[in-house]
C-alpha positions as a printed Julia matrix, in Angstrom:
285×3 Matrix{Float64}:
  10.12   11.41  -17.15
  12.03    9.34  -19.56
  10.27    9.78  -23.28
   9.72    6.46  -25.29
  12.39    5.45  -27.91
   9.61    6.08  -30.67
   9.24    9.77  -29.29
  12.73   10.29  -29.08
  12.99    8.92  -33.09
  10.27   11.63  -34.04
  12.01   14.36  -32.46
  15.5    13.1   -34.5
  13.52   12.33  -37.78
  11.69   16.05  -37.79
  15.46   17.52  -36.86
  16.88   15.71  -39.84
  13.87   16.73  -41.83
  14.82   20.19  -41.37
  17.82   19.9   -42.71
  18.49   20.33  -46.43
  21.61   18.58  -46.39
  19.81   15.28  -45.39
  16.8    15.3   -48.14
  18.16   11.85  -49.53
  17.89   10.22  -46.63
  14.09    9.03  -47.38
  14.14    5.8   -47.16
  10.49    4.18  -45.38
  12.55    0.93  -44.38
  13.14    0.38  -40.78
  15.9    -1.41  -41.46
  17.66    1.39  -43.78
  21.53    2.4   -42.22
  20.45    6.16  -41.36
  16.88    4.46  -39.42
  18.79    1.79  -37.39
  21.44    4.8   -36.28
  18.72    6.62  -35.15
  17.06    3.94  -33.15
  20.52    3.29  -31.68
  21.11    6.76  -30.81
  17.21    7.18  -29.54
  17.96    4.08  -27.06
  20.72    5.73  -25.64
  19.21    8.74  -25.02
  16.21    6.6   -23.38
  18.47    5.11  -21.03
  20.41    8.34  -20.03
  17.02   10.03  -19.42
  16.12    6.78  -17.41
  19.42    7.6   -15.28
  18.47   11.21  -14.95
  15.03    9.92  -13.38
  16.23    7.5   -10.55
  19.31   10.51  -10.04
  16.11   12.88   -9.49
  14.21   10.14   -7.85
  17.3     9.7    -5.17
  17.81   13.26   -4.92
  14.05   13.85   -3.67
  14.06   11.42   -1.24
  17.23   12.76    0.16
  16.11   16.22    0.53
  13.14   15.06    2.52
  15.18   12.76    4.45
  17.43   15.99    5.68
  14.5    17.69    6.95
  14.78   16.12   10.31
  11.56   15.8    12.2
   8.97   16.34    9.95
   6.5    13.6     8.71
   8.33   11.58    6.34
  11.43   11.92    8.88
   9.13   10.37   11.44
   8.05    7.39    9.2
  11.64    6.42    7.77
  12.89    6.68   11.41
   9.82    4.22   12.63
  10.61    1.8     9.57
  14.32    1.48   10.23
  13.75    0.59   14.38
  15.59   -2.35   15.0
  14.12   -3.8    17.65
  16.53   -5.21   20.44
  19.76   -3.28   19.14
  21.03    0.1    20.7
  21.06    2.85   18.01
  23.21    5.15   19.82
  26.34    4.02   18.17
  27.11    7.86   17.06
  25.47   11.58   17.13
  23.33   10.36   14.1
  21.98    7.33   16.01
  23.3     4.92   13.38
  23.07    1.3    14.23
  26.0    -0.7    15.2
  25.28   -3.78   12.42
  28.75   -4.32   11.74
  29.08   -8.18   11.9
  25.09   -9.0    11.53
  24.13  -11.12    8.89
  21.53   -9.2     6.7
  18.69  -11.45    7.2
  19.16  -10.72   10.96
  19.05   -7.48   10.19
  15.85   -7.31    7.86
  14.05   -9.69   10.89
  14.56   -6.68   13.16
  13.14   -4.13   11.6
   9.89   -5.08   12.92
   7.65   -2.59   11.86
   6.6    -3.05    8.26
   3.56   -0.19    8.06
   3.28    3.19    9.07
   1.19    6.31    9.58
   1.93    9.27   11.04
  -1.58   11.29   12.66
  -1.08   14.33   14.05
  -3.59   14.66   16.65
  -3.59   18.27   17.84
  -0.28   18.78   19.39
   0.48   15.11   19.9
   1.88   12.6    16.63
   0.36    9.93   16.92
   2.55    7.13   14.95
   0.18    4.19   14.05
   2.22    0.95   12.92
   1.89   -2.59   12.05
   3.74   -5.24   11.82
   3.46   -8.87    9.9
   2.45  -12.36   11.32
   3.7   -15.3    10.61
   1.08  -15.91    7.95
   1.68  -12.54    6.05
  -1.36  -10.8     7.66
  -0.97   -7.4     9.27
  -0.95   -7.83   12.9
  -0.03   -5.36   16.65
   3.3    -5.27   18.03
   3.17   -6.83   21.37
   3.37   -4.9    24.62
   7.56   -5.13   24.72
   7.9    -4.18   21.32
   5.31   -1.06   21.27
   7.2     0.12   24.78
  10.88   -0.39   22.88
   9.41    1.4    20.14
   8.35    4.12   22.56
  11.58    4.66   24.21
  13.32    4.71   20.62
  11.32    8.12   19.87
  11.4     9.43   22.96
  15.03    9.63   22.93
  15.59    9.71   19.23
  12.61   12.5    18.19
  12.2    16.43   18.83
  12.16   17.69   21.99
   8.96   18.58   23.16
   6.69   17.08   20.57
   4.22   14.39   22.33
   4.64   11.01   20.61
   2.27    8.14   21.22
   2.78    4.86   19.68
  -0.27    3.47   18.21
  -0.25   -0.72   17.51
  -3.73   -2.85   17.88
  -4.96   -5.86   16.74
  -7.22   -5.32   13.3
 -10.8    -3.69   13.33
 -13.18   -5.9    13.09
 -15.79   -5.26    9.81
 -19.4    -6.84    9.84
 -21.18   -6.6     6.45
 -24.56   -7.64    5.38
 -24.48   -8.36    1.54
 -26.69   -9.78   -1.01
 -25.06  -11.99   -3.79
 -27.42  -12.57   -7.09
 -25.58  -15.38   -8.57
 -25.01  -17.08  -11.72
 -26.01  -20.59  -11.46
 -24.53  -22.01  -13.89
 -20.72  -21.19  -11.86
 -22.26  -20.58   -8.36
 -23.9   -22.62   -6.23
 -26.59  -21.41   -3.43
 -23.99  -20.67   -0.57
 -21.52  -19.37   -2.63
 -19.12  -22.19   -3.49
 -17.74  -22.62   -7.41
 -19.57  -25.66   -8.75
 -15.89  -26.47  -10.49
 -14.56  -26.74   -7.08
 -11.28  -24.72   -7.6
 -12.94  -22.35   -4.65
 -15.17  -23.17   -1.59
 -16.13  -19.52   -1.09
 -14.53  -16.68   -3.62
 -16.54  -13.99   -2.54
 -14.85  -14.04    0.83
 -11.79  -14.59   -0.65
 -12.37  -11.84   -2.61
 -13.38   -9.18    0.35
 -10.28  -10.8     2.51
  -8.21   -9.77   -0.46
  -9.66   -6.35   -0.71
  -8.69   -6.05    3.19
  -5.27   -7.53    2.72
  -4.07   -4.64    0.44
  -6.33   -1.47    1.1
  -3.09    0.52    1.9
  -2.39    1.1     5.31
  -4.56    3.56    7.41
  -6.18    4.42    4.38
  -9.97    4.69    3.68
 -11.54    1.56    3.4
 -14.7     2.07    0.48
 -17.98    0.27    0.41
 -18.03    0.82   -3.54
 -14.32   -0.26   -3.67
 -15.75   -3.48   -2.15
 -18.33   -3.85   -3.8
 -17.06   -3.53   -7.3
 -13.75   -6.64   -5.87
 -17.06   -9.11   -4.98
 -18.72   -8.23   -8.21
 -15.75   -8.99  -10.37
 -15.64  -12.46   -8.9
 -16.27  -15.16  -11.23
 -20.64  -15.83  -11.16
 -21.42  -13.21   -9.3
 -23.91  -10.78  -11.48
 -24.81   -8.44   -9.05
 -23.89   -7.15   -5.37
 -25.95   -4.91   -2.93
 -24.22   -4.44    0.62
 -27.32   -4.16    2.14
 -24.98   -2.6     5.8
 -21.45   -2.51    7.11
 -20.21   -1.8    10.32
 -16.95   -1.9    12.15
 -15.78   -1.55   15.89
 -12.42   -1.58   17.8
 -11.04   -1.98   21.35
 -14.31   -2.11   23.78
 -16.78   -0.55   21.2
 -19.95   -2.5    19.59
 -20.96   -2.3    15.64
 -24.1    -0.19   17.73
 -22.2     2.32   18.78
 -22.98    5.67   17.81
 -21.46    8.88   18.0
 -17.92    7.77   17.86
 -15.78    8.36   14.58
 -14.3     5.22   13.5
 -17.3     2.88   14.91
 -20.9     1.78   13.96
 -22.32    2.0    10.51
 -20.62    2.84    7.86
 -22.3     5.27    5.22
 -19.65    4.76    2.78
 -15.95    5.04    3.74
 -14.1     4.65    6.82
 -10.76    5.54    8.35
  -9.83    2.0    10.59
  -8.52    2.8    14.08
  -5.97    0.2    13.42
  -5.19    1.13   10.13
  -6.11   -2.26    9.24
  -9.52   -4.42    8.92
 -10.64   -7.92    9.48
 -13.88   -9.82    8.75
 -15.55  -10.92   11.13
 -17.22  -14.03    9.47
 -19.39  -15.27   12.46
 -21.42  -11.65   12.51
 -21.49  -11.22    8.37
 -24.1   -11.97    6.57
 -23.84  -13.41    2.52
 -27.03  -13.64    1.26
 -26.79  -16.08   -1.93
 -29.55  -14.7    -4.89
 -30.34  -16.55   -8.23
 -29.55  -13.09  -10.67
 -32.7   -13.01  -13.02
């Protein structure tokens, strides 16, 4: 990791220090001739070592990227899909893109998050895609089956691959909100205006960018509500999510019912469900 120019100057200053040769140079100004050639000198080394970090960077991702078949291979390969083009343009199954504009390009690659599961002997490779409004959202039925046939002809022989694409969990909460009057009013709306309901903004926010397939937290939540503006306190009182045919009820079933404090989304990806949550708006003191 590239060291700062000051760290680089300390490491020059204690060589030069060491040096009998270079006792006059003592001089406390920053501004002295033999200071100002060593922050010149300590800025290039900065940016060399900066060089040697993206080289190392590059390098790393290209050794993973030659180990064909394994689980980063399996994500970069779902990420550059283009859906509707033919990648068997040559043994490496390269696109054909010669004569594409770029932003044609960029609006085919329709998958925008991945995941790879392994499930036993089967990968399971969980995606998502983006909606017109910039919420996470399925691929539809064609694009899951293109995305299918892509693997099965471009992926190792013999290992079971199952595309995995659905529409958002669905997350009920039950929450109680002790307010601060004075910012708040009693269901939850800024008395300024500027926002009709922050705390949902502010759990809709926590949804938007809890990274994809990863575990979403009740504390994690409830620490993004209680660092909204007038709200003192926050007790989720009960959460629950469900997916595909399941109820919030449901028991027995990972991934569905209550949630005791994190939880793994089928989808990869949560939603509110407003009509079944419950904000209960308290007066803090």
């Amino acid at each position: 990791m590239a060291r700062s120019i000051a760290e680089i100057e300390a490491e020059l200053i204690g060589y030069k220090d060491e040096q009998p040769e270079l006792k006059d140079l003592n001089s406390e100004s920053k501004t002295s001739i033999w200071r100002l050639i060593f922050f010149v000198v300590a800025s290039a080394f900065q940016t060399l070592e900066k060089k040697w970090d993206i080289l190392t960077e590059q390098l790393d991702q290209l050794i993973q990227a030659a180990k064909p078949m394994s689980l980063y291979w399996y994500r970069r390969e779902a990420l550059r899909f283009q859906y509707g083009s033919d990648f068997r343009y040559d043994e490496w199954g390269r696109y054909d893109n010669s004569g594409k504009r770029e932003a044609d390009i960029a609006k085919s690659k329709i998958v925008k998050y991945v995941a790879i599961v392994r499930i036993g002997h089967k990968l399971q490779i969980k995606v998502a895609t983006t909606a017109e409004n910039g919420e996470l959202a399925q691929l539809n039925q064609k694009q899951r089956r293109a995305l299918q046939a892509y693997f099965d002809d471009n992926g190792s022989a013999g290992t079971r691959i199952e595309i995995h694409s659905e529409k958002a969990d669905d997350l009920k909460l039950n929450v109680d909100i002790y307010y601060n009057p004075i910012v708040l009013d009693s269901g939850g709306k800024r008395l300024d205006g500027e926002d009709l309901n922050p705390v949902l903004t502010a759990v809709n926010a926590y949804l938007k960018h809890l990274s994809f397939n990863g575990q979403l937290s009740l504390s994690a939540l409830s620490n993004a509500i209680e660092a909204v503006d007038g709200v003192e306190a926050v007790k989720i009182k009960g959460a629950w999510s469900k997916y595909g045919l399941y109820g919030y009820s449901t028991t027995g079933k990972p991934g569905v019912g209550a949630i005791d404090e994190f939880r793994t989304l089928d989808a990869g990806y949560a939603r509110l469900d407003r009509e079944a949550s419950q904000f209960n708006y308290k007066i803090h003191g």
